[in-house]
C-alpha positions in Angstrom: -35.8 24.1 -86.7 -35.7 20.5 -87.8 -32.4 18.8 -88.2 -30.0 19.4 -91.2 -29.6 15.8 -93.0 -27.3 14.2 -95.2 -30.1 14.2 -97.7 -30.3 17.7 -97.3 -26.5 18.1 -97.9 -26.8 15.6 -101.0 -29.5 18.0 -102.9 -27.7 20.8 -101.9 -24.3 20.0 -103.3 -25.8 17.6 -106.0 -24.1 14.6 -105.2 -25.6 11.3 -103.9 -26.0 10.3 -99.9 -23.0 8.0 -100.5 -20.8 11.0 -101.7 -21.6 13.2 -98.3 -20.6 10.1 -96.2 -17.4 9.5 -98.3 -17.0 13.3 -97.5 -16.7 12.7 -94.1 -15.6 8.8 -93.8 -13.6 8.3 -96.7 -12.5 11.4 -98.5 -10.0 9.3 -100.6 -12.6 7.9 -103.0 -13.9 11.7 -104.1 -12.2 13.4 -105.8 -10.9 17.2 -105.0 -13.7 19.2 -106.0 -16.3 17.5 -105.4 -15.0 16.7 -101.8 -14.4 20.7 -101.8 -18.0 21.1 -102.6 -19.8 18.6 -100.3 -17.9 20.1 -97.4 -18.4 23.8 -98.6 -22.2 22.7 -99.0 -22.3 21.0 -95.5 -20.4 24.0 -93.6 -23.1 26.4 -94.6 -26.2 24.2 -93.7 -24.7 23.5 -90.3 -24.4 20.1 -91.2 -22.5 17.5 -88.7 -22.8 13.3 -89.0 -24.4 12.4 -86.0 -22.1 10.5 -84.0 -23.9 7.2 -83.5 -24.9 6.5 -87.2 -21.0 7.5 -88.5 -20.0 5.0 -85.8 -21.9 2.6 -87.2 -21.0 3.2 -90.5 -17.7 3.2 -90.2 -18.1 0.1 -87.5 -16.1 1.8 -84.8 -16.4 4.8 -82.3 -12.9 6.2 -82.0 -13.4 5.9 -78.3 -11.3 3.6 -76.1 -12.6 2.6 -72.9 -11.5 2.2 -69.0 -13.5 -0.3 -67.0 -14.0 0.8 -64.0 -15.2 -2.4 -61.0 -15.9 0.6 -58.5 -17.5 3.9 -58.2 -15.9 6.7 -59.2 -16.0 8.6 -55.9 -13.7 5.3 -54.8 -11.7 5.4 -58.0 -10.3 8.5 -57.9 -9.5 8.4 -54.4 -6.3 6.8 -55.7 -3.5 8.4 -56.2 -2.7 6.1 -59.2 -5.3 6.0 -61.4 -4.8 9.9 -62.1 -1.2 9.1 -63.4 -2.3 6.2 -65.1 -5.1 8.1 -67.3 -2.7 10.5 -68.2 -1.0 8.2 -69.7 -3.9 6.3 -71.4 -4.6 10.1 -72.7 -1.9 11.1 -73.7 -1.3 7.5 -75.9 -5.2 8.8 -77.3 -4.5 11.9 -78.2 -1.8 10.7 -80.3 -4.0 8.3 -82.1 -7.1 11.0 -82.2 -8.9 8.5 -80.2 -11.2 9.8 -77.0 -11.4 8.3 -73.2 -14.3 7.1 -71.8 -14.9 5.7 -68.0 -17.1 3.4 -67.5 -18.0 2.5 -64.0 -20.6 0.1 -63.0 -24.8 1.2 -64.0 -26.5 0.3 -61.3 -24.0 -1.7 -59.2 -23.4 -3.7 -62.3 -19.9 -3.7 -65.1 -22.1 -5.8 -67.4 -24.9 -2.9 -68.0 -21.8 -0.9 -68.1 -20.9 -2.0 -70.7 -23.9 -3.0 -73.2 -24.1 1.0 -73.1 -20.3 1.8 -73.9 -20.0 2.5 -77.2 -16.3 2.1 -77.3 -14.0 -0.2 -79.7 -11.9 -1.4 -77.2 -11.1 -1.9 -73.3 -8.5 -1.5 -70.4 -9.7 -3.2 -67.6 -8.4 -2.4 -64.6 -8.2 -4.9 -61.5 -10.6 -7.4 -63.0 -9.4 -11.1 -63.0 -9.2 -12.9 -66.2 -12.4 -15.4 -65.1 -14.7 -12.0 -64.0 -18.2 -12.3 -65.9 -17.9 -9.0 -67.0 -15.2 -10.1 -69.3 -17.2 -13.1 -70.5 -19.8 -10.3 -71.8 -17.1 -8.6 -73.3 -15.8 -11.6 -74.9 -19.1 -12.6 -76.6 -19.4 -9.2 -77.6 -15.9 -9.2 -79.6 -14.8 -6.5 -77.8 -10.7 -6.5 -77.2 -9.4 -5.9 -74.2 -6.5 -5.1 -72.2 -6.3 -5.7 -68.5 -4.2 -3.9 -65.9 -3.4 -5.2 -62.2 -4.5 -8.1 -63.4 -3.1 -11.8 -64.5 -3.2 -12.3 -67.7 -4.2 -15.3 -69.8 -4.4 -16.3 -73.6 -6.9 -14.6 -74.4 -6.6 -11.2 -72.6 -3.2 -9.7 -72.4 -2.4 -7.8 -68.8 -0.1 -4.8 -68.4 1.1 -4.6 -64.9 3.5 -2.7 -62.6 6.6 -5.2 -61.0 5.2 -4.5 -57.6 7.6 -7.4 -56.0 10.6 -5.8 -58.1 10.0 -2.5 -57.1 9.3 -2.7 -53.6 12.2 -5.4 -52.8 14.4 -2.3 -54.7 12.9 0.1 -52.2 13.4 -2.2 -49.0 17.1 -2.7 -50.3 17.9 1.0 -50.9 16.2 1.5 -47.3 18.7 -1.2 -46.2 21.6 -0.3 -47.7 21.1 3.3 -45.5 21.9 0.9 -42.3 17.9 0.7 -41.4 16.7 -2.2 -39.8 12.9 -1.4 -38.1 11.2 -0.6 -41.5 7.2 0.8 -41.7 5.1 0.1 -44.8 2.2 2.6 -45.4 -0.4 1.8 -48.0 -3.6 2.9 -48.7 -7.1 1.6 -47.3 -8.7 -1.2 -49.1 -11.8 1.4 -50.7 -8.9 3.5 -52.0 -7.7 0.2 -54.1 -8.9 -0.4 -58.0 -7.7 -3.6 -58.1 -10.1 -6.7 -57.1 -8.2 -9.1 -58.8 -7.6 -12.0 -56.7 -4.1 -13.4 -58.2 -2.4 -10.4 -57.5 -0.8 -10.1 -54.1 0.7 -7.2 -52.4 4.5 -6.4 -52.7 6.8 -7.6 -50.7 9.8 -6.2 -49.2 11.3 -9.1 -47.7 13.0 -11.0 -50.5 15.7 -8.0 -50.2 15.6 -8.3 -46.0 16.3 -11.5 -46.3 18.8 -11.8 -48.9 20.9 -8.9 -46.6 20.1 -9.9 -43.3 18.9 -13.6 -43.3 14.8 -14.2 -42.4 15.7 -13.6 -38.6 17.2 -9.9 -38.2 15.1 -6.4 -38.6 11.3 -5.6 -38.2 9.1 -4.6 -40.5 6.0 -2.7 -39.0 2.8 -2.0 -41.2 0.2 1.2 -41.4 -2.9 1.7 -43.5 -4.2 5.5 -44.2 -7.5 6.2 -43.6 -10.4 7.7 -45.0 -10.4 11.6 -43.7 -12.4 12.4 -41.5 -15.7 15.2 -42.1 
């Protein structure tokens, strides 16, 4: 059984092809009953705009994108990134707008994203000079980035890592402790490849309480699991 069209849909409810796509793009410019009938007419042929020609005619997708510099075996690996598309989802849902990962094609973001059909991007952990946002760029394509400086022409949302570890290190401090451990995860766990952005640091609040000379600070990495 062939596909039902919006020719098919335009005989059927006696309109043109331009008052089924209003129908479904632009209800505002038909009025009641006619917009009714085009629907009624479309519901009982099993009619549905094909996603790829209504993005194109309305020149956007509804879909937001998360660009993704590793695999997503790696990705998800981290703890953070399952808080952090929550949060991207839940920000989408309220805007009926739909999530879409994209992770390199082929070992390579720039394929990536010729393929994404998205209106926008969050980047996460690419630099502001990273090629793939050069392609994104010439593509007109806005973007976000997160872990990631900024600069004028890409905005960056990022966590106060310095703030919020010098709060921890202080709190830890203010206990009476004075041989502190940092644990953080293995570099394949990380998203970020960003190379401005440094690790936190917990000694601006050791040295503020102790001076640069008293405590010790001992560091751990968790590994991969073993199979």
């Amino acid at each position: 059984m062939s596909r039902v069209t919006i020719a098919d849909v335009a005989v059927a409810a006696g309109v043109s092809k331009t008052a089924v796509s209003f129908a479904f793009n632009n209800p505002e410019n038909l009025g009641q009953a006619t917009l009714e009938r085009v629907l009624r007419v479309a519901r009982d042929l099993g009619y549905a705009p094909h996603p790829a020609a209504r993005a194109l005619s309305m020149r956007r997708s509804g879909t937001m994108g998360v660009l993704i510099p590793q695999r997503l075996s790696i990705v998800f690996a981290n703890p953070f990134l399952s808080e952090l598309i929550q949060g991207l989802g839940e920000q989408c849902e309220e805007h009926d707008l739909t999530l879409l990962l994209v992770p390199p094609v082929d070992g390579s973001l720039e394929s990536a994203i010729r393929q994404a059909s998205v209106d926008g991007f969050i980047s996460l952990g690419l630099g502001p000079d990273d090629q793939a946002l050069a392609v994104l760029d010439r593509n007109g394509i806005p973007t976000v980035l997160v872990d990631s400086d900024g600069s004028s022409d890409h905005p960056a949302v990022n966590v106060d890592d310095k703030g919020g570890a010098e709060e921890a290190a202080t709190h830890v401090l203010e206990l009476g402790h004075t041989r502190l451990a940092i644990i953080v995860l293995p570099p394949s766990a990380r998203v970020s490849s960003a190379p401005g952005r440094r690790p936190p640091s917990h000694r601006g609040a050791r040295d503020e309480r102790h001076g640069s000379d008293r405590g010790h600070v001992g560091g751990a990495c968790i590994g991969a699991p073993r199979t």
